[in-house]
C-alpha positions, 0 to 999 in steps of 0.5 A: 673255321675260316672257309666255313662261310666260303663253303656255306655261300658256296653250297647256297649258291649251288642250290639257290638256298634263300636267305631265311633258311641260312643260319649264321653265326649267333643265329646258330642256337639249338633252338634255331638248328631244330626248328630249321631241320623241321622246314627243310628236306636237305642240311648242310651244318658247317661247323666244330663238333666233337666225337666222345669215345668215352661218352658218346651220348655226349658227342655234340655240334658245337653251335653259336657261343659254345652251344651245343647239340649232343647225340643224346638230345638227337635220340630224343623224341622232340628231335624227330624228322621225318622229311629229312632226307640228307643232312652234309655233316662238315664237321670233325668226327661225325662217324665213327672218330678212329682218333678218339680211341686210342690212349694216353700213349696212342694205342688204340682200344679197341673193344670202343671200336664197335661202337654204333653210336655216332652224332651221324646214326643219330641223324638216321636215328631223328629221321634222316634218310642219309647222312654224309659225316667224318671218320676223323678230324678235317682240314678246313680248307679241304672241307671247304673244296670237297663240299663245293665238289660234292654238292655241284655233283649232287646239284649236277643229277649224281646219286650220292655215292656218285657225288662222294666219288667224283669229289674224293677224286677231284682233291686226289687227282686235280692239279694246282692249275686247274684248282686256279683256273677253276677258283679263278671263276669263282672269284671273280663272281665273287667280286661281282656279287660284292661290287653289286651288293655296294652299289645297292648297299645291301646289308650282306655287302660285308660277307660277300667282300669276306668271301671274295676276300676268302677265295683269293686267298685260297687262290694265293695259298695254291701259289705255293705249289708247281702248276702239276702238284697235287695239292690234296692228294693225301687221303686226309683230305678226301678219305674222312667222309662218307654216307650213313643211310640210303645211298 
């Protein structure tokens, strides 16, 4: 998932999340999500996961070198949480999967359809008061943004219904210019940060240079389309997710 780190440094900074309660890459055991989701009110978990149909016990995060939490250890006493109030599922299938119940030839089945149990109701299920999760597998790229949109809304003083809206409405409606003007802001902090960060030779200088790195390529991407396109109009990119919970 190339933009997971863009998108996690982005949300960090939205809410000036401290460094020790960031876990990346290899730190991204079971072990380590449980422990963090005890000391926190608050998760983004950026990330695979995958949604079972036919074993939704078995649906799972997929975490550092194929590691996995399931639905099952979830439901699970030892996976309890009574201070979570919000976790930000940014991953594939996290709600209900429409994607995952179809056949062989693409029909869908549906006596699955009403199934209750999601990795997102298992959230609810440990403690959690909301949870933001995926009807169908997401574009990384478009995650990435309305994640960013999302959270400045929440950041911003918005309920998260609001924040929902206003972030399906910024990839439904905003142009290709503004997309730039606005990315254009975010890299050259970016590049501000990573210029202070080697001055200091700050261990984290490598990461930063990656996220610069990231939004200018994104930056490029958006190249491709006339200043009045709308990049991610279609509902794929903004239709996925929604909240479980308290709204």
């Amino acid at each position: 998932m190339p933009y997971t780190p863009l998108e996690c440094e982005w949300v960090a900074q939205t809410w000036n999340v401290p460094s020790q309660r960031r876990l990346q890459g290899r730190t991204v055991t079971p072990d380590s999500y449980l422990q963090l989701l005890k000391q926190v009110q608050a998760l983004l978990s950026s990330h695979h996961a995958t949604s079972r149909a036919d074993d939704p016990l078995n649906s799972h995060l997929l975490l550092a070198e194929e590691q996995k939490v399931t639905l099952r250890d979830l439901l699970s006493p030892l996976w309890c949480f009574p201070e979570l109030l919000e976790v930000f599922l940014s991953c594939c299938e996290t709600g209900l999967s429409f994607a995952g119940f179809r056949d062989q030839e693409g029909n869908l089945r549906r006596e699955l359809l009403d199934e209750p149990l999601s990795l997102g109701t298992g959230f609810l299920l440990a403690g959690a008061r909301a949870v933001i999760s995926s009807h169908w597998a997401v574009a990384d790229r478009a995650t990435a943004l309305f994640s960013r949109e999302y959270h400045r809304a929440r950041r911003a003083g918005e309920e998260r219904l609001t924040a929902l809206h206003q972030a399906r409405q910024a990839l439904r409606e905003t142009r290709q210019k503004d997309w730039r003007d606005s990315l254009t802001a975010d890299y050259q902090q970016a590049f501000q940060i990573w210029q202070q960060l080697r001055q200091t030779k700050d261990p984290n200088v490598n990461a930063a240079g990656a996220n610069y790195q990231k939004i200018g390529e994104l930056i490029k991407w958006l190249d491709d389309f006339a200043p009045d396109a709308v990049p991610f109009q279609d509902y794929r990119y903004w239709g996925a997710f929604y909240c479980l919970g308290l709204p």
